[in-house]
PDB file of N, CA, C and O in Angstrom:
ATOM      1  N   UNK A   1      -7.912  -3.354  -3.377  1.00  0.00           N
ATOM      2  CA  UNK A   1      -7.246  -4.320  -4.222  1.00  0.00           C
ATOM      3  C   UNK A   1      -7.121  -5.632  -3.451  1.00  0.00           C
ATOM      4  O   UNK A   1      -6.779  -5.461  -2.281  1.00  0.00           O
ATOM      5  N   UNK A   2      -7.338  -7.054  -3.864  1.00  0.00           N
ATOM      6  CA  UNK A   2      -7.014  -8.059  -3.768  1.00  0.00           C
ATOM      7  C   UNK A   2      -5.805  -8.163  -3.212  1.00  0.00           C
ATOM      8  O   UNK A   2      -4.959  -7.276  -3.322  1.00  0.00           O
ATOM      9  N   UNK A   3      -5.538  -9.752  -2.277  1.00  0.00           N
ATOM     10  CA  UNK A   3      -4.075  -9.662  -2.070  1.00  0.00           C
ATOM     11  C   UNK A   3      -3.970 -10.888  -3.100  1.00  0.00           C
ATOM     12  O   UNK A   3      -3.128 -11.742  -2.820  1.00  0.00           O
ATOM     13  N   UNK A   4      -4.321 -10.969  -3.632  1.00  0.00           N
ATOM     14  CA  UNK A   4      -3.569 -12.020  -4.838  1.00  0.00           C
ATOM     15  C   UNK A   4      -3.026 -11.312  -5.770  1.00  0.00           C
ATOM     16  O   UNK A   4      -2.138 -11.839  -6.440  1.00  0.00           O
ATOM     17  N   UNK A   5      -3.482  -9.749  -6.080  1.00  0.00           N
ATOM     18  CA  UNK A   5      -3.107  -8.966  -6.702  1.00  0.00           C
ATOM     19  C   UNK A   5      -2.113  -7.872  -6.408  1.00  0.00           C
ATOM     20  O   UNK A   5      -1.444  -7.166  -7.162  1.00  0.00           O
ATOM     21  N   UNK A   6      -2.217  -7.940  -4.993  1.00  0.00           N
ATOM     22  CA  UNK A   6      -0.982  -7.221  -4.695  1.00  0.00           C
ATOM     23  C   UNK A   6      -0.206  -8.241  -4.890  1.00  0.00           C
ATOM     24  O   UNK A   6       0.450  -8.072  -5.918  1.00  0.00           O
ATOM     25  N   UNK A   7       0.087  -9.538  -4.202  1.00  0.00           N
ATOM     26  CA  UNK A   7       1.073 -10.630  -4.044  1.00  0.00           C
ATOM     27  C   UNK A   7       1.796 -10.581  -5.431  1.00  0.00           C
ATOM     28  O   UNK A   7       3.023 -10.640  -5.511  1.00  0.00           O
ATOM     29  N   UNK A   8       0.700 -10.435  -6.884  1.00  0.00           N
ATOM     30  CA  UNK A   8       1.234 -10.662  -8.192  1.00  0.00           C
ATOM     31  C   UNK A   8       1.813  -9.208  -8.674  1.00  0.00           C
ATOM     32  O   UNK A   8       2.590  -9.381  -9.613  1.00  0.00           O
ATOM     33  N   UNK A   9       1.677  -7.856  -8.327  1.00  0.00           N
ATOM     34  CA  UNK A   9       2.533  -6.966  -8.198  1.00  0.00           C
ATOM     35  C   UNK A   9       4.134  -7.125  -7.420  1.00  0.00           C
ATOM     36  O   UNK A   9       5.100  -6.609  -7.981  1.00  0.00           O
ATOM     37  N   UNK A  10       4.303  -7.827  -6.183  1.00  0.00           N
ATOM     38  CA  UNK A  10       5.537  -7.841  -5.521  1.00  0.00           C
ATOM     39  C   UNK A  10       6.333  -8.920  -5.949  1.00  0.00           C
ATOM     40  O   UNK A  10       7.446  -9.031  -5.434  1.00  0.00           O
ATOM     41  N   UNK A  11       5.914  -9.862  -6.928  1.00  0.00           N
ATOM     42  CA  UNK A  11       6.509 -10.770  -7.669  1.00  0.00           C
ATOM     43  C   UNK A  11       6.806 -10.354  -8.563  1.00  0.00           C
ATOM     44  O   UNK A  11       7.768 -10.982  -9.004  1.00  0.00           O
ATOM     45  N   UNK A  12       6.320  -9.023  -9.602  1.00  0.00           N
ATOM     46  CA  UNK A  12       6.777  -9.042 -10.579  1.00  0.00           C
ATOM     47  C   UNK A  12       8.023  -7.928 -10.279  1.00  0.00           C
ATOM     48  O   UNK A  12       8.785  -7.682 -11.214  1.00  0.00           O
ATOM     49  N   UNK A  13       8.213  -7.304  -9.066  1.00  0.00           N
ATOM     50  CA  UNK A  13       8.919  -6.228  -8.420  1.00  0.00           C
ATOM     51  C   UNK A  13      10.146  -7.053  -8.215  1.00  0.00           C
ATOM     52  O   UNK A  13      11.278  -6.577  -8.132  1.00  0.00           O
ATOM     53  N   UNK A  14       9.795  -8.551  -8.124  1.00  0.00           N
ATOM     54  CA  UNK A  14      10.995  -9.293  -7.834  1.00  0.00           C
ATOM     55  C   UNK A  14      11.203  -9.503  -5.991  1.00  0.00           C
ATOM     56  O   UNK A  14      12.334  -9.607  -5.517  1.00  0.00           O
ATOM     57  N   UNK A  15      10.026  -9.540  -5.166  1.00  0.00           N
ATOM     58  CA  UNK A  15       9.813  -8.957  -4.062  1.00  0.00           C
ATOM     59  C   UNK A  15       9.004 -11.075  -3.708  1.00  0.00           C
ATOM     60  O   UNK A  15       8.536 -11.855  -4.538  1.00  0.00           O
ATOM     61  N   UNK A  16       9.194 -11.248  -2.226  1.00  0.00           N
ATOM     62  CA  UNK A  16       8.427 -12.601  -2.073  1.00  0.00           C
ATOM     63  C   UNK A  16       7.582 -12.274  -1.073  1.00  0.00           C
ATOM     64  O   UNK A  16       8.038 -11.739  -0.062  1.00  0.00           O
ATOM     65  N   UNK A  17       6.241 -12.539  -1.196  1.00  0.00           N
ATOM     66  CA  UNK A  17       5.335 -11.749  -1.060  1.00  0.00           C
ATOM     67  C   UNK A  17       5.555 -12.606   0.779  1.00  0.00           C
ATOM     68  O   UNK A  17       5.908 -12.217   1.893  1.00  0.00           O
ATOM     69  N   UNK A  18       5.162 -13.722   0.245  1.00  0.00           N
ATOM     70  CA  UNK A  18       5.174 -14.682   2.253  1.00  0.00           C
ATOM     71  C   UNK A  18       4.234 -14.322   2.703  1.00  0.00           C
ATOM     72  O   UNK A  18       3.651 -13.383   2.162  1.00  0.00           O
ATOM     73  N   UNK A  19       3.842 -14.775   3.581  1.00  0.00           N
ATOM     74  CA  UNK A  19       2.491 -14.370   4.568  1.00  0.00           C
ATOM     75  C   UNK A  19       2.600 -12.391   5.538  1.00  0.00           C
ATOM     76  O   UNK A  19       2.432 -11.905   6.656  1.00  0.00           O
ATOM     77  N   UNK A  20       2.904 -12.046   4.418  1.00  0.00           N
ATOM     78  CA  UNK A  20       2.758 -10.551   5.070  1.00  0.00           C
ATOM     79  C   UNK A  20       1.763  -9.780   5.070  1.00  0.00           C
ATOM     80  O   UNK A  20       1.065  -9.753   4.057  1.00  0.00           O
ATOM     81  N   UNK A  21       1.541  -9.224   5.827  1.00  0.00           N
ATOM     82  CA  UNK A  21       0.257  -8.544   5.708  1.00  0.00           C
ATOM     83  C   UNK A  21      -0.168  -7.378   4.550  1.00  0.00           C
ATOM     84  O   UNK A  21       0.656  -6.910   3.764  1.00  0.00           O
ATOM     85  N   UNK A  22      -1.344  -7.062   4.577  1.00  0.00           N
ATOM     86  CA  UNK A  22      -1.402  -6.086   3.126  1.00  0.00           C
ATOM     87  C   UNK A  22      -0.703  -4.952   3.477  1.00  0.00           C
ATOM     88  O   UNK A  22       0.262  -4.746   2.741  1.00  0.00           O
ATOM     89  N   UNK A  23      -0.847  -4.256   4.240  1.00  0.00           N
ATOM     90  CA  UNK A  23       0.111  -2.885   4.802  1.00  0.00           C
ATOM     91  C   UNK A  23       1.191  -3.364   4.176  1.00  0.00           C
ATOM     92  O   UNK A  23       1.455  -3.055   3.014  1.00  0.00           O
ATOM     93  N   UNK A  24       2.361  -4.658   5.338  1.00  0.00           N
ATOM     94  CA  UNK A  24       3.445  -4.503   5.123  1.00  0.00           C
ATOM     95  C   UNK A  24       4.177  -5.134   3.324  1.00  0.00           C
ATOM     96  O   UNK A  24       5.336  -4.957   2.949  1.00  0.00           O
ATOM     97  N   UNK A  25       3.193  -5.768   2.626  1.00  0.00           N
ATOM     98  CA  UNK A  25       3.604  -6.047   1.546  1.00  0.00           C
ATOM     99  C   UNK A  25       3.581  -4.706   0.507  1.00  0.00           C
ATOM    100  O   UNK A  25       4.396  -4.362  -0.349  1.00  0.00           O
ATOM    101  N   UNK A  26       2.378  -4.132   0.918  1.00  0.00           N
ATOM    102  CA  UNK A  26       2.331  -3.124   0.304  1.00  0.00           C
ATOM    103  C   UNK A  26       3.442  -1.972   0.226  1.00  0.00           C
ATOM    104  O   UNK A  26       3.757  -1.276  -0.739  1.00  0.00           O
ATOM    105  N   UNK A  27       4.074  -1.983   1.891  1.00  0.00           N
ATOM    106  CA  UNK A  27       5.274  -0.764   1.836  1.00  0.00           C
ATOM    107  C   UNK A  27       6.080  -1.460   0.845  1.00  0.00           C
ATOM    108  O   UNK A  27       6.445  -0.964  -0.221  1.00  0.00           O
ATOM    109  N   UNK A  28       6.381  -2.838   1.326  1.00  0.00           N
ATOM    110  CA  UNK A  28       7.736  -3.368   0.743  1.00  0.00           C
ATOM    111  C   UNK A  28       7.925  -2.954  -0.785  1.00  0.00           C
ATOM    112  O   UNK A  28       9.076  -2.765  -1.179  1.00  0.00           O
ATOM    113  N   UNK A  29       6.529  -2.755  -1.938  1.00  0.00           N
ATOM    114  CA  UNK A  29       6.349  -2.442  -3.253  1.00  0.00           C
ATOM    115  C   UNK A  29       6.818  -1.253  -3.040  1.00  0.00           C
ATOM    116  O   UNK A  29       7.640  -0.977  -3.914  1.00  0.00           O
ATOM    117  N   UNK A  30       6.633  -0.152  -2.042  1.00  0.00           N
ATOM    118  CA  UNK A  30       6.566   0.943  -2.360  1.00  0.00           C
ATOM    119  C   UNK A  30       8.057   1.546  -2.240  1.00  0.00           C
ATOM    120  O   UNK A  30       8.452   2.496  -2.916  1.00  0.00           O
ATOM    121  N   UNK A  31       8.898   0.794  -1.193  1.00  0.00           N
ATOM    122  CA  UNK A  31      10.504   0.941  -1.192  1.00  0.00           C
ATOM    123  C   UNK A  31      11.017   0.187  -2.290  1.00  0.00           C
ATOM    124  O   UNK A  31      12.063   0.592  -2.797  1.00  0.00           O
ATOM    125  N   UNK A  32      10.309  -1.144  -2.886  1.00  0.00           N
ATOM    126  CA  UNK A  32      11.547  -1.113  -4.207  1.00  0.00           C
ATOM    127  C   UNK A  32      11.066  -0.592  -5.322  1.00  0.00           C
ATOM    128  O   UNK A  32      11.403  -0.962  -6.447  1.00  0.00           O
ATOM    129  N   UNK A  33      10.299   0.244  -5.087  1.00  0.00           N
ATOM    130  CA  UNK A  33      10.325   0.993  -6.411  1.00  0.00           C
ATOM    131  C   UNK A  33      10.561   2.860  -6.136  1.00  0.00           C
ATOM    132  O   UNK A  33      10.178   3.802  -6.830  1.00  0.00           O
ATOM    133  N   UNK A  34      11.481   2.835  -4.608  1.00  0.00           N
ATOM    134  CA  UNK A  34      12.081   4.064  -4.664  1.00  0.00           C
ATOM    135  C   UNK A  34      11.100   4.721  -3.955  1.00  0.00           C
ATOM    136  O   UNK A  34      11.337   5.926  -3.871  1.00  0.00           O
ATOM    137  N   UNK A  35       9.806   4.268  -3.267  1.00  0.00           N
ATOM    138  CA  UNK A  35       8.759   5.342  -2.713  1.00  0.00           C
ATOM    139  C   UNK A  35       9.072   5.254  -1.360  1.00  0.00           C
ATOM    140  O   UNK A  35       9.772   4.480  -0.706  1.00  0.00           O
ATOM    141  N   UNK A  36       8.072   6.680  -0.965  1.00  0.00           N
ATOM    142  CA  UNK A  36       8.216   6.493   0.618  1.00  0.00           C
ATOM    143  C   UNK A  36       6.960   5.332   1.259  1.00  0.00           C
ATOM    144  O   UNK A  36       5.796   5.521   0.906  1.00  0.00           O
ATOM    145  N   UNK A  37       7.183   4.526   1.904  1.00  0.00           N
ATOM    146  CA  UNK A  37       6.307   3.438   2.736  1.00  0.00           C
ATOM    147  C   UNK A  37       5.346   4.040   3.523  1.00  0.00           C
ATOM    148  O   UNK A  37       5.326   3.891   4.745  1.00  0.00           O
ATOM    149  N   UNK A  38       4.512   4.739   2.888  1.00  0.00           N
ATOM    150  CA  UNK A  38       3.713   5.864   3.713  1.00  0.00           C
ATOM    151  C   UNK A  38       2.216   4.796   3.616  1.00  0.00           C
ATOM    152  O   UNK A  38       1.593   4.974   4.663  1.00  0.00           O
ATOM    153  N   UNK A  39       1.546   3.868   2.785  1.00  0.00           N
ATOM    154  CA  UNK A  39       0.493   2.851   2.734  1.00  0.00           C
ATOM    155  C   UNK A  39      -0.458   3.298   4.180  1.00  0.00           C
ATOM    156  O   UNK A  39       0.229   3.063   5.175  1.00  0.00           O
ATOM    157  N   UNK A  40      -1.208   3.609   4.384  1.00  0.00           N
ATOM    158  CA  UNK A  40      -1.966   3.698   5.923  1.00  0.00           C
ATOM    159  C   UNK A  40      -1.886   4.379   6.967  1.00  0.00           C
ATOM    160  O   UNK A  40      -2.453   4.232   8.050  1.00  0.00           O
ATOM    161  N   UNK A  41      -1.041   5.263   6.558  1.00  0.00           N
ATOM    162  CA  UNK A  41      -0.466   6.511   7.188  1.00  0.00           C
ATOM    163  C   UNK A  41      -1.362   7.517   7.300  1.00  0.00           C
ATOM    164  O   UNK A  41      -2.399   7.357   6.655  1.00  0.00           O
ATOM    165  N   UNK A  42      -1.230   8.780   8.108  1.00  0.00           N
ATOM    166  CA  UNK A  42      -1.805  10.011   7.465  1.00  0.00           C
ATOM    167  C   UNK A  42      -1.531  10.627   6.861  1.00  0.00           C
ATOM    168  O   UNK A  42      -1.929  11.791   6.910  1.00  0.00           O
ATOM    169  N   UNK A  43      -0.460  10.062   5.697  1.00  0.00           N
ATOM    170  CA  UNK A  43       0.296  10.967   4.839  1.00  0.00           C
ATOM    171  C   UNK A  43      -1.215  11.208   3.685  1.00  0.00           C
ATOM    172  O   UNK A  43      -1.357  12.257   3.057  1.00  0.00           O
ATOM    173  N   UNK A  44      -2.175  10.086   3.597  1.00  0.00           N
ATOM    174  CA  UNK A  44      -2.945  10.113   2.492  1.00  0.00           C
ATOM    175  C   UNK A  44      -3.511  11.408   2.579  1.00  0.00           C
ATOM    176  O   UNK A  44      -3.775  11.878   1.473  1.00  0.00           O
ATOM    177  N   UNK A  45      -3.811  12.215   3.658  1.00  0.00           N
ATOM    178  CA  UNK A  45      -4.438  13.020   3.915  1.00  0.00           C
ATOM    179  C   UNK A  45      -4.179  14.222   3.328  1.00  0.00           C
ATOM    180  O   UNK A  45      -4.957  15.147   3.092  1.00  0.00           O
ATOM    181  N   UNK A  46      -2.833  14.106   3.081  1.00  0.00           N
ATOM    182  CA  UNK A  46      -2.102  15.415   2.275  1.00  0.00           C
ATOM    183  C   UNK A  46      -1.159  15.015   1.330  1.00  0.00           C
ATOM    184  O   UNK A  46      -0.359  15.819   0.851  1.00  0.00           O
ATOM    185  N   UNK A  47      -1.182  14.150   1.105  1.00  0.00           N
ATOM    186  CA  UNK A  47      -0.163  13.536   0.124  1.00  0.00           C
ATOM    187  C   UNK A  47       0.020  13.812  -1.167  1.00  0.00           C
ATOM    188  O   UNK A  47       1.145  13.906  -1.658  1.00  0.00           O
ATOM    189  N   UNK A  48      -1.198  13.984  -1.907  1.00  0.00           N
ATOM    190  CA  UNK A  48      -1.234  14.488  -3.614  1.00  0.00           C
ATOM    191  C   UNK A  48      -0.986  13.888  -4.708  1.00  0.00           C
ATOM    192  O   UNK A  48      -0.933  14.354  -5.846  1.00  0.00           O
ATOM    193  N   UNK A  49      -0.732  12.145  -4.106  1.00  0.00           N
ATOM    194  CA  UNK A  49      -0.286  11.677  -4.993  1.00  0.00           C
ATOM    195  C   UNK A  49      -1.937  10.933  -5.853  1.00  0.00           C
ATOM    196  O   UNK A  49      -2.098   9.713  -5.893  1.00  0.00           O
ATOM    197  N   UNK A  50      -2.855  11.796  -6.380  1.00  0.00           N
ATOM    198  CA  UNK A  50      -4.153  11.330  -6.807  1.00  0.00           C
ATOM    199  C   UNK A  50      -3.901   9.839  -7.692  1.00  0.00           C
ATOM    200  O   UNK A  50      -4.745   8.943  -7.652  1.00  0.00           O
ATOM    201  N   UNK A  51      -2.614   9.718  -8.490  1.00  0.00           N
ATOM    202  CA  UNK A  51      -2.745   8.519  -9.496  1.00  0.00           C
ATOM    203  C   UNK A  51      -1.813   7.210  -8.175  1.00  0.00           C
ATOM    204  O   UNK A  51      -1.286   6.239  -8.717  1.00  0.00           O
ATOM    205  N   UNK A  52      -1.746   7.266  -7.230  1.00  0.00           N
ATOM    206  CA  UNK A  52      -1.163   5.759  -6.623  1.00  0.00           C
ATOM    207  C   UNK A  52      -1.993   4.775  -6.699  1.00  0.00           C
ATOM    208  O   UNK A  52      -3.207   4.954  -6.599  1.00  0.00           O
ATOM    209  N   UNK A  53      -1.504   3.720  -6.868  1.00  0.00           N
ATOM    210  CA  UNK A  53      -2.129   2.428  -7.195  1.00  0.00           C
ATOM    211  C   UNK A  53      -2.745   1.940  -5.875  1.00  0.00           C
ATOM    212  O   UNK A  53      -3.490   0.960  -5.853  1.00  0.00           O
ATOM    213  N   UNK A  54      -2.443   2.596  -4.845  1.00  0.00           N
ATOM    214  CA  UNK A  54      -2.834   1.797  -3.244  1.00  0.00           C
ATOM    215  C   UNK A  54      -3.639   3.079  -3.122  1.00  0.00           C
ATOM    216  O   UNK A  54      -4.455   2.527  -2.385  1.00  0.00           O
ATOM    217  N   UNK A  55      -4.188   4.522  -3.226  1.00  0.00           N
ATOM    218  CA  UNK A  55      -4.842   5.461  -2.642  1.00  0.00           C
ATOM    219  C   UNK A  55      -6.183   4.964  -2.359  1.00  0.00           C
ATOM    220  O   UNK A  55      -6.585   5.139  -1.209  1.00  0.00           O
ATOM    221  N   UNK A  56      -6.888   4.426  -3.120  1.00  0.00           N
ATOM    222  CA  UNK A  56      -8.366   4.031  -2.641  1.00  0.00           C
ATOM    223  C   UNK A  56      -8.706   3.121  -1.231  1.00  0.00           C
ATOM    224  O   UNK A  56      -9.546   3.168  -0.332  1.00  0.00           O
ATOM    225  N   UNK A  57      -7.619   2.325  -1.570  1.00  0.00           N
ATOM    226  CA  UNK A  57      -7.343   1.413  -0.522  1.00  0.00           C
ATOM    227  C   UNK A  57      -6.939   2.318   0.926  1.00  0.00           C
ATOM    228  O   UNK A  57      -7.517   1.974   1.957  1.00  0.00           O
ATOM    229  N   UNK A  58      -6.034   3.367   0.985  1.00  0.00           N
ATOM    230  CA  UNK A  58      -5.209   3.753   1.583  1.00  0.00           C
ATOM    231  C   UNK A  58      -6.320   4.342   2.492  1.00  0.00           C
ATOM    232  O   UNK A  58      -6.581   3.934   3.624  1.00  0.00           O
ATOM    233  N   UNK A  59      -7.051   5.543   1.723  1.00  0.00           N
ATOM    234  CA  UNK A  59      -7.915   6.128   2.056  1.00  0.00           C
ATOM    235  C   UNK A  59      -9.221   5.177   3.267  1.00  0.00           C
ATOM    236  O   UNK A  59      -9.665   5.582   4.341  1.00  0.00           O
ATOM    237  N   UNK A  60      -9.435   4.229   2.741  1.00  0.00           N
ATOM    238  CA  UNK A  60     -10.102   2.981   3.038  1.00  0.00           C
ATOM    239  C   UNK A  60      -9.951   3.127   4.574  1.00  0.00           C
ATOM    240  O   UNK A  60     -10.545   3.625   5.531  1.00  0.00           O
ATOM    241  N   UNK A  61      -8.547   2.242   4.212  1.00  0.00           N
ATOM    242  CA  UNK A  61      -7.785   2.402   5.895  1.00  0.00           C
ATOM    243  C   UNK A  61      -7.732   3.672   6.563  1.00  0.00           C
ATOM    244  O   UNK A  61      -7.447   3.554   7.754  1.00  0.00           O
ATOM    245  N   UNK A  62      -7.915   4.833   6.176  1.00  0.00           N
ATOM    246  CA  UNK A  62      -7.806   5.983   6.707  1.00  0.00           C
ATOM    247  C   UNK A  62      -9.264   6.068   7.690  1.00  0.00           C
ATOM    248  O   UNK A  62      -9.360   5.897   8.905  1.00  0.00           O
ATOM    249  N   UNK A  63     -10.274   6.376   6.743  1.00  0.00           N
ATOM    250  CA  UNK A  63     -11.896   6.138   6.987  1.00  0.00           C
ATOM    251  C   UNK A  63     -12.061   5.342   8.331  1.00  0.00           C
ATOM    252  O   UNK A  63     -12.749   5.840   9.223  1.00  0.00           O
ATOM    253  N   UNK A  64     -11.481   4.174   8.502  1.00  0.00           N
ATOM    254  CA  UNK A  64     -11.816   3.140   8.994  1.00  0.00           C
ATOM    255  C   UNK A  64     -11.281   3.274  10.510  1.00  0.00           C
ATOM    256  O   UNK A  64     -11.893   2.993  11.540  1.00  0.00           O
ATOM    257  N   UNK A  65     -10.046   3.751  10.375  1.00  0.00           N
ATOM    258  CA  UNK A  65      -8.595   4.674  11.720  1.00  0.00           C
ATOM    259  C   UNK A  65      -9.782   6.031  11.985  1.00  0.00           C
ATOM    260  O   UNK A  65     -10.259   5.893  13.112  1.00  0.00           O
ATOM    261  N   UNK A  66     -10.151   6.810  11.532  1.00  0.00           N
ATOM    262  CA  UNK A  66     -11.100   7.588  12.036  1.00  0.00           C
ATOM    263  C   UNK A  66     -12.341   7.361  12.599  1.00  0.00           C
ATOM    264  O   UNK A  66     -12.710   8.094  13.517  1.00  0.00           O
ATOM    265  N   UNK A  67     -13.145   6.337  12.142  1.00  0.00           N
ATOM    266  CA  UNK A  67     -14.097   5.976  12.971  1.00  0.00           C
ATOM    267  C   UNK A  67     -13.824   5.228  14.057  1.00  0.00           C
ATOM    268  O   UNK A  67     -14.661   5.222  14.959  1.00  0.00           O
ATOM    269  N   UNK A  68     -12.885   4.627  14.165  1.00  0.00           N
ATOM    270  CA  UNK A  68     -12.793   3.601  15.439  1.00  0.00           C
ATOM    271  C   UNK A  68     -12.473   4.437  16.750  1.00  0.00           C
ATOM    272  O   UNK A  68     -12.359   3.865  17.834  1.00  0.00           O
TER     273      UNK A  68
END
């Protein structure tokens, strides 16, 4: 996902997006809407949550932490 598109998700959360990085804007969505801030974690690995709006992405970052 875009960060213009995340940025326009944490605005509508009521959230100011600022020069944060995608990780940390991304947790910030995920605590005000009650989730755990797990974004880039190895939680993706077992997590289960197949419909999150950040998993493709997440996964992404996962892929990427394993090859390096």
């Amino acid at each position: 996902m875009l960060m213009q598109e995340i940025r326009e998700i944490a605005r509508a959360r009521g959230l100011k997006p600022g020069k944060k990085s995608k990780a940390d804007l991304i947790h910030a969505i995920q605590e005000a809407e009650g989730n755990t801030p797990c974004f880039g974690t190895t939680t993706v690995l077992d997590c289960g949550q197949e419909g999150c709006l950040w998993r493709e992405d997440c996964l992404a970052v996962q892929r990427k932490a394993q090859a390096a």
